[in-house]
C-alpha positions in Angstrom: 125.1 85.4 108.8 123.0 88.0 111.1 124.3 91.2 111.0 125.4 91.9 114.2 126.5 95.4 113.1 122.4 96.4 112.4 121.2 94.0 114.8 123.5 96.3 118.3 122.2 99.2 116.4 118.4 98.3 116.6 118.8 96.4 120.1 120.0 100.1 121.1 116.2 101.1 120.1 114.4 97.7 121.0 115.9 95.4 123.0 113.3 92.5 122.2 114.2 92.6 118.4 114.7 89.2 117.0 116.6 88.0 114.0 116.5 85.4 111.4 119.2 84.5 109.5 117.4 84.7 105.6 120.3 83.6 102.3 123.0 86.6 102.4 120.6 88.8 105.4 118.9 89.2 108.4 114.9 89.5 108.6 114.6 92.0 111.8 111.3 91.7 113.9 110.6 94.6 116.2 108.0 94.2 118.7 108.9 97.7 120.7 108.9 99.2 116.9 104.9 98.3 117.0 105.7 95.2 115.5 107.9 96.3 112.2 110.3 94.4 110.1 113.6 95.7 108.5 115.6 94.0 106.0 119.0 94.0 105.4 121.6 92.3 103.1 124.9 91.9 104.8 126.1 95.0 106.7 123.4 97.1 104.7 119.9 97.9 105.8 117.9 97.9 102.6 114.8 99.2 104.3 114.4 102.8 105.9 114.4 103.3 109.1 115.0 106.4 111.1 116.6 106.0 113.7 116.7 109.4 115.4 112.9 109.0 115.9 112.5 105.6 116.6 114.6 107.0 119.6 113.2 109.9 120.5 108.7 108.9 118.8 106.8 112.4 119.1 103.3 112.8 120.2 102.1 112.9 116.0 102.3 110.3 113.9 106.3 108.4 113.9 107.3 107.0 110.4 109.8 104.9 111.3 110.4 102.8 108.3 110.4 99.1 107.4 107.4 97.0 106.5 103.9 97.5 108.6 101.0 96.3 109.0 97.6 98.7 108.8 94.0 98.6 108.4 92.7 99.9 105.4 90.8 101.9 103.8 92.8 105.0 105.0 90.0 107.5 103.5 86.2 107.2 102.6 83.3 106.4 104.4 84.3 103.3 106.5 88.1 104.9 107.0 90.4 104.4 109.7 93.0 107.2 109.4 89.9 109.9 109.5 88.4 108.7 112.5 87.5 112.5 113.8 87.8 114.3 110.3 91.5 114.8 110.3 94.4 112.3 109.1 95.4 110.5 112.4 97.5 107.3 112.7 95.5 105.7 115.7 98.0 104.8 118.8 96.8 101.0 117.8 99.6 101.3 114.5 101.5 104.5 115.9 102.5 103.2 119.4 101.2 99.9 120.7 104.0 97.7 121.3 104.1 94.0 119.8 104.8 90.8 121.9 106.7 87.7 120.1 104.1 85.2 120.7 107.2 82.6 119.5 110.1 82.6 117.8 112.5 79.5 116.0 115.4 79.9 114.1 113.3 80.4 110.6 109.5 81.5 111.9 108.8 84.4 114.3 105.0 85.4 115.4 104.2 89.1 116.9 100.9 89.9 118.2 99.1 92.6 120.1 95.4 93.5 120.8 94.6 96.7 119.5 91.3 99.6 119.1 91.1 101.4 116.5 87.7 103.6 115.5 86.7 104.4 112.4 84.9 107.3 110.1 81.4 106.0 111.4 82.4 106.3 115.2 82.7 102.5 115.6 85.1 101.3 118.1 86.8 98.0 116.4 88.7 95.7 118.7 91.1 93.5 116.8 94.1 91.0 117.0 96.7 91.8 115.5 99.4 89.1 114.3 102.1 89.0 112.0 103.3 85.7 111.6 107.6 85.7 109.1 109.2 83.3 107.8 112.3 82.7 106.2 112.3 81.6 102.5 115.1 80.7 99.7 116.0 82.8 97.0 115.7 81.3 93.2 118.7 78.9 92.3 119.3 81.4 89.3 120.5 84.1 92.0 123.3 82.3 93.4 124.0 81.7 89.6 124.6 84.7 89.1 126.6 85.7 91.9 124.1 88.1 93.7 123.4 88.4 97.3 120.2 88.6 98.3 117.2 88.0 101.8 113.6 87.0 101.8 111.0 86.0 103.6 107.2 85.6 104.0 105.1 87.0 105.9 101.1 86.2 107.0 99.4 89.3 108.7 96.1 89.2 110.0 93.2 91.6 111.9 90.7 89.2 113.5 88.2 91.3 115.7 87.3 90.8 118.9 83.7 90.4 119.0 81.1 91.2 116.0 80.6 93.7 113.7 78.6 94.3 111.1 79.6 95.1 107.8 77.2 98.0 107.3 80.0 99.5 110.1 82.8 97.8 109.4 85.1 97.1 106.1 88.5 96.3 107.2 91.6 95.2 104.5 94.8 93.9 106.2 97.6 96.3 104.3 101.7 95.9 104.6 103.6 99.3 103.6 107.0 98.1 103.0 109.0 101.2 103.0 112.7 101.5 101.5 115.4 104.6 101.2 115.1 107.0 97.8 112.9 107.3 96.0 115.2 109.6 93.2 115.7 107.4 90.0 114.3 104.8 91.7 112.1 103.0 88.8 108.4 101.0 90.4 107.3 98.2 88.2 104.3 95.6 88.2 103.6 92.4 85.9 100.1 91.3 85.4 99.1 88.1 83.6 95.9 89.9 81.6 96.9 90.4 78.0 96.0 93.6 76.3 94.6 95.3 79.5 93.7 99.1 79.1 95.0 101.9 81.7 91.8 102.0 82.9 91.9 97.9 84.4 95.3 98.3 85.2 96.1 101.1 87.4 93.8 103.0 90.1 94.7 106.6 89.9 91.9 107.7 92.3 94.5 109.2 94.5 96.2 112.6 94.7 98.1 114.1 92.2 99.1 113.1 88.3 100.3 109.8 88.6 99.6 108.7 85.3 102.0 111.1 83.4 104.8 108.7 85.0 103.8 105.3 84.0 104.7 103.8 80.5 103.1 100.0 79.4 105.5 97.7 78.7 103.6 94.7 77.3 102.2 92.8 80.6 104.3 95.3 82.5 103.7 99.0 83.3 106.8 100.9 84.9 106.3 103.7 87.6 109.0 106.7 87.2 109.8 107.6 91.3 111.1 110.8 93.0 110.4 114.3 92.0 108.5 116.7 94.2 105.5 115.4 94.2 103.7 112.3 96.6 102.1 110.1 94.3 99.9 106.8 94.9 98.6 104.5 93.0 96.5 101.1 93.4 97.1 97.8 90.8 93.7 96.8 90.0 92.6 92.8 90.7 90.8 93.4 87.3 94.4 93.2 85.4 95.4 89.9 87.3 98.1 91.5 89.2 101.5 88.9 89.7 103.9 91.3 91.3 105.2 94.7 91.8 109.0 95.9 92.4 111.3 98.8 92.2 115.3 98.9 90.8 117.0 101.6 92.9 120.6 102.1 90.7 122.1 103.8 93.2 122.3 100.8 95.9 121.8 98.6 93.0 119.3 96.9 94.8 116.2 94.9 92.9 113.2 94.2 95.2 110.2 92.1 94.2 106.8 92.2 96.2 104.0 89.3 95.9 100.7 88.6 97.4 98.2 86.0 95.4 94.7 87.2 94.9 92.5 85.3 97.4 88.4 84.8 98.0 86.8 88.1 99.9 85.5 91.6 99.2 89.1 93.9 97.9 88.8 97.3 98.0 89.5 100.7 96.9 92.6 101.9 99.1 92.8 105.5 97.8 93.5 108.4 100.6 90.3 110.4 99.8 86.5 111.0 100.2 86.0 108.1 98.0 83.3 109.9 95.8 83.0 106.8 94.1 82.7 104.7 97.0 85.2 101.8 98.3 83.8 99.2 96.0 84.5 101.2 92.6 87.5 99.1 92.8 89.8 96.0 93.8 93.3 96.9 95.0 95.5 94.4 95.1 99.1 95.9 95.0 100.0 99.5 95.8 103.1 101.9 95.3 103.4 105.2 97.1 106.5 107.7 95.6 107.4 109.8 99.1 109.3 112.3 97.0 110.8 114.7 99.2 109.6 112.5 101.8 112.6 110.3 100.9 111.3 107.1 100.4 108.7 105.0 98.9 106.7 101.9 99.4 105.8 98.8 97.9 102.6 97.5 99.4 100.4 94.7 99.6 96.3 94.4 100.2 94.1 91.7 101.7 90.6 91.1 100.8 88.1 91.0 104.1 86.6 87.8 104.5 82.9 88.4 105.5 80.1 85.7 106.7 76.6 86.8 107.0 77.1 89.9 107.1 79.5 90.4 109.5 82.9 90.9 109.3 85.2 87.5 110.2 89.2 88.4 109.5 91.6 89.7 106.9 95.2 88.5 106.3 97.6 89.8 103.5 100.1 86.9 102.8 103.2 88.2 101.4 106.4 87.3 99.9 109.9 90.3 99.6 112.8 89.0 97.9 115.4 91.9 98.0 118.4 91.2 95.6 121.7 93.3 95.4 124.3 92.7 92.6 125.2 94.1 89.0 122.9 95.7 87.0 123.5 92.9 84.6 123.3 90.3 86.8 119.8 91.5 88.3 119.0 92.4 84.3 119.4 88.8 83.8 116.9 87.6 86.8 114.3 89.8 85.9 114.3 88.0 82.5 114.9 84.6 83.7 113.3 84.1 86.8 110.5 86.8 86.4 110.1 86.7 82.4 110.3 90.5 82.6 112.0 92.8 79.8 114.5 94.0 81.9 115.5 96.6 79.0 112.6 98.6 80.3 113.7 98.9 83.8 117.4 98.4 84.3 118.8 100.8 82.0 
């Protein structure tokens, strides 16, 4: 059933929000939230949101929580969050309300037209549209007796007008953000065997991200919390299937998808780029907020190009957030996901 518990306490915030019923959850869609979508499993939000400044947004940048859609890249030559030199969240992501184009009782579409200018001083017009869906959990959950939501979601930029892509590269991104991230343990499976570090993992960030992840076989694991932010980017070159994250504190399991797709990928990282945006293809990313208090599991689009100028870019993905025994969400991992769960739920 739909929480009505979460759903009075966000309506307080947003009265537009809409809310589809999704196995033992409710998917929340927030248009007056810039178009955001919370989770939650029961009575029990499982993504972040803050609701003191969802309440009360500031001038600066408002990190509300729950899963959003940007452009990417954030740094580099073509970047969006650097438009004048400086990190910025453009008012386009940071305060531009969504309208619900339509809603059923298992599909929902948000939409907006927004500007956003990037590091080149080029003013891009887009559409943006988020298009969620309910979806079914394996069989093998109910099985074993854990509760559990997900859906899928299809989010797109299309611009409004042309552009060429000598001034314009442009990667729809979701950052799904969730409470913790202290002994919170990342994950991602990829289906190349014997891939090195180096084709797995972009570490072209910020920081020492490497000193946390141990290989696994086709798994590497991602050790969250700590003081310091750390990013990194799963590589296309590894054949990415998933990433996810087992928080023992809620004992909550989440699992993220997104198939690789036709178009240009990119390299995400927050930086100058001194290797440029093509020295990789990111297809998955995890962010570890440390003292931020939360992390995020994110998914990345290729942009779709045609002679030479840039046509759309939509990240389709899937969530599935499970709560239940460690043993019980041990045993998923293995049998649904054919992951050593040894590795991760310990």
């Amino acid at each position: 059933m739909i929480s009505q518990v979460i759903a009075e306490k966000i309506r307080g915030i947003d009265p537009g929000v809409r809310a589809l019923e999704s196995g033992d959850g409710t998917i929340f869609l927030s248009p007056g939230m810039q178009g955001r979508i919370f989770c939650a499993v029961g009575d029990e939000l499982i993504s972040k949101l803050d609701f003191p400044l969802a309440a009360h947004p500031t001038e600066d940048f408002n990190n509300i929580g729950g899963n959003s859609l940007w452009p990417a890249p954030e740094g580099g030559p073509y970047a969006f969050n650097y438009p004048h030199g400086e990190w910025t969240v453009q008012d386009g992501i940071n305060k531009v309300k969504a309208e619900v184009e339509s809603c059923s009782a298992d599909t929902c579409v948000m939409k907006k037209r927004i500007s956003m200018l990037n590091a080149k001083g080029v003013e891009v017009k887009l559409d943006y549209r988020r298009e969620t869906k309910t979806a079914s959990l394996p069989a093998l959950a109910g099985q074993l007796g854990l509760k559990g939501t997900s859906y899928i979601s299809s989010d797109s930029f299309t611009p409004v007008g042309e552009y060429s892509t000598k001034d314009v590269l442009l990667n729809a991104w979701t950052l799904e953000q969730f409470p913790g991230p202290d002994q919170v343990v990342a994950f991602g499976k990829f289906a190349k065997n014997g891939a090195s570090a180096k084709e797995i993992i972009n570490d072209d960030f910020y920081g020492d991200p490497l000193s946390r992840i141990t290989f696994a076989g086709n798994v590497f694991l991602f050790a969250l919390g700590g003081q310091d932010r750390l990013q990194i980017g799963v590589k296309k070159a590894c054949s990415p299937e998933l990433i996810g994250s087992w928080d023992p504190k809620r004992n909550v399991l989440i699992i993220r998808k997104t198939a690789i797709e036709k178009g240009q990928y990119i390299n995400i990282a927050d930086n100058e780029q001194k290797n440029g945006p093509f020295s990789t293809e990111d297809v998955f990313s995890i962010f570890n907020g440390a003292s931020l208090g939360f992390y995020e599991l994110e998914t990345i689009a290729p942009m779709i190009a045609e002679n030479g100028k840039f046509v759309s870019s939509t990240v389709r993905s899937e969530t599935f957030i499970y709560k239940g025994s460690a043993s019980a969400l041990a045993a998923l991992l293995e049998k649904e996901y054919l992951i050593n769960a040894k590795e991760i739920i310990k």
